[in-house]
C-alpha positions in Angstrom: -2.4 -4.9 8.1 -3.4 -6.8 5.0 -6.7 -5.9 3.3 -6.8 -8.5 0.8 -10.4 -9.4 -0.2 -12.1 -11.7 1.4 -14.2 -12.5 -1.9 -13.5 -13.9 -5.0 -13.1 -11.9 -8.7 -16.4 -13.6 -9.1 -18.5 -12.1 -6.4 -16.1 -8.8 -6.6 -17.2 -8.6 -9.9 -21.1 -9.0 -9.2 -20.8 -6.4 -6.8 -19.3 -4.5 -9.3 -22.3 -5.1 -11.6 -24.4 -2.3 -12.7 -27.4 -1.3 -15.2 -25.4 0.9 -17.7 -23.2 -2.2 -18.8 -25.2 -2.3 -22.4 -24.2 1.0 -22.5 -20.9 1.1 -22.0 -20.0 -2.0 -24.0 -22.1 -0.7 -27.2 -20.0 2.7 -26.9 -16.6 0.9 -26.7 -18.2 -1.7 -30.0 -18.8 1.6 -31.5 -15.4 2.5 -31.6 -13.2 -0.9 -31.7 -13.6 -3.9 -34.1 -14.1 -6.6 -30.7 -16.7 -9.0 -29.8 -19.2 -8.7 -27.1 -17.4 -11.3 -25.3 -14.6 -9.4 -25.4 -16.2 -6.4 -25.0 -18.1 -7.7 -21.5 -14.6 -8.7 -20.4 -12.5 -5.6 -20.8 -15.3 -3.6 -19.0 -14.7 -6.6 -16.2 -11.1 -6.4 -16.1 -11.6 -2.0 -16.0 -14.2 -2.2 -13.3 -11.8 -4.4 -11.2 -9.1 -1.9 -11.6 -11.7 0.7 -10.7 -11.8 -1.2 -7.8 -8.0 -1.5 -7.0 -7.4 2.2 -7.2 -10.4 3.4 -5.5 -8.7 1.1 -2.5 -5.4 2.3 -3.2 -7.0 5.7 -2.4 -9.1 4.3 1.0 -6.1 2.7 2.3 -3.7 5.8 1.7 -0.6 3.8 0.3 2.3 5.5 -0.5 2.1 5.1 -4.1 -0.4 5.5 -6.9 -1.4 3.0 -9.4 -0.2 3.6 -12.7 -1.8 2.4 -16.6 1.5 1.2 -18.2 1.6 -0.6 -21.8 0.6 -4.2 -20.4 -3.2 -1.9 -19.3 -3.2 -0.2 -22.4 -7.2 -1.6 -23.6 -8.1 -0.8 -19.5 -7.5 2.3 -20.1 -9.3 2.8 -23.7 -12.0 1.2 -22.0 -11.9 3.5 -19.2 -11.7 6.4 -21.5 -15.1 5.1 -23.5 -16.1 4.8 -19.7 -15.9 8.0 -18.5 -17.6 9.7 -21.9 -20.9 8.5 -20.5 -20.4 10.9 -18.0 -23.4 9.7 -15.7 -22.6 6.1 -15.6 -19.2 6.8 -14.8 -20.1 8.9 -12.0 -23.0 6.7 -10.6 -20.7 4.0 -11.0 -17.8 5.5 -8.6 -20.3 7.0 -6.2 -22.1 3.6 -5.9 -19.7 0.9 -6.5 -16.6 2.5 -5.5 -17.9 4.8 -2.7 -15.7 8.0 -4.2 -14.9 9.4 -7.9 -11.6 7.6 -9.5 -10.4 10.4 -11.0 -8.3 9.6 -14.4 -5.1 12.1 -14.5 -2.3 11.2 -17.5 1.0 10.5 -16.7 2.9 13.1 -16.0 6.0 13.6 -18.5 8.6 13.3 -15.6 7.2 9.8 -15.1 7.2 8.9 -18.8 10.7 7.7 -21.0 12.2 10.1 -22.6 15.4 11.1 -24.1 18.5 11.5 -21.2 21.5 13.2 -20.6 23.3 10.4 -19.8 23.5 6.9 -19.5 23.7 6.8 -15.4 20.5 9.2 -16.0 19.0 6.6 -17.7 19.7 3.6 -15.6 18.4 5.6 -12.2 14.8 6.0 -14.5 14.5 2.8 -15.5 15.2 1.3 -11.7 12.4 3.9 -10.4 9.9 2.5 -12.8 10.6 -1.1 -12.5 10.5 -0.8 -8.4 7.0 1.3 -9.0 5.7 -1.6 -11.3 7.3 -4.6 -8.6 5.1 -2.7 -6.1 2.3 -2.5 -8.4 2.4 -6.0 -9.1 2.5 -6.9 -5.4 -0.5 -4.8 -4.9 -2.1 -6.7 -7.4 -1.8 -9.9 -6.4 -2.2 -9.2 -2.9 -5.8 -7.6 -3.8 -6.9 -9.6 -6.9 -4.2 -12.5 -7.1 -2.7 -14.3 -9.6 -4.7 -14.5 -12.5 -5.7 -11.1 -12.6 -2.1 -10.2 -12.6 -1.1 -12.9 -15.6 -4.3 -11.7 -17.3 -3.5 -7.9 -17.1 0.3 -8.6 -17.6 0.6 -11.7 -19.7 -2.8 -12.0 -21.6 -3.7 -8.4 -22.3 -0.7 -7.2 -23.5 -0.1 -10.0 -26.1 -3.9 -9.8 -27.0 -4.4 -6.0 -27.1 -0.9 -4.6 -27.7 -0.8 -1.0 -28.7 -0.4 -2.1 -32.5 -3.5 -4.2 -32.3 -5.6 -2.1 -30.5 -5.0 0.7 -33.4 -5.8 -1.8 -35.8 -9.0 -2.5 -34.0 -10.2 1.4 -34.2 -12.7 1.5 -36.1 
């Protein structure tokens, strides 16, 4: 059974909305050389995917969502998140209904040097059929312009370059 949303990223977003945005936005300014605007909208963006795992998790899909370089400033923004501890945790309990934990990636899931070239190739198809279903997951939950904004906006925006540029 689908459980797509029957809302739009508009209202998802509003019910997502909490007191301790000023917060949170100030602590991420603190850190990164980015507007407010921008600011507001990567908290947005992080909230939503919040969102998407904490259903990932209520719907018990056979797979776990994953930050890959595309998510890169969801993540750093997730990270400023989480160091105000209270939010973060009023947030999840309120919002989300249960705590999102954040775990890294585990090495065996990360690229790395191989032993051979079929070693490789067998790596590369796992993690592009993990990001096709993450994609799907996506667009089934959020649709398509969360997926070209996360995927196609974000990552030419805030690659990993620019975002270490932006530390302040």
């Amino acid at each position: 059974m689908n459980h797509t949303i029957s809302t739009t990223n508009d209202e998802l977003l509003s019910a997502l909305d909490s007191y301790d945005d000023f917060t949170i936005i100030e602590g991420f300014m603190e850190r990164y050389s980015v507007s407010r605007e921008e600011a507001e909208e990567i908290l947005q963006e992080t909230k939503k995917w919040l969102w998407l795992a904490s259903e990932n998790i209520k719907e018990k899909k056979g797979f776990r969502l994953f930050i890959d370089n595309s998510l890169i400033i969801i993540d750093e923004m997730w990270h400023n998140f989480i160091l105000h501890t209270r939010s973060y945790q009023k947030f999840c309990n309120e919002k989300l209904n249960l705590f999102v934990h954040h775990e890294p990636t585990p090495a065996s899931e990360k690229i790395r040097g191989f032993d051979s070239e079929e070693e490789k190739n067998k790596f590369q198809k796992v993690q592009q059929e993990k990001l096709s279903e993450q994609l799907s997951y996506i667009y089934d939950k959020l649709g398509a312009e969360t997926v070209s904004k996360w995927y196609e906006e974000f990552p030419e925006k805030f690659s990993e370059e620019k975002i270490q540029a932006l530390k302040r």
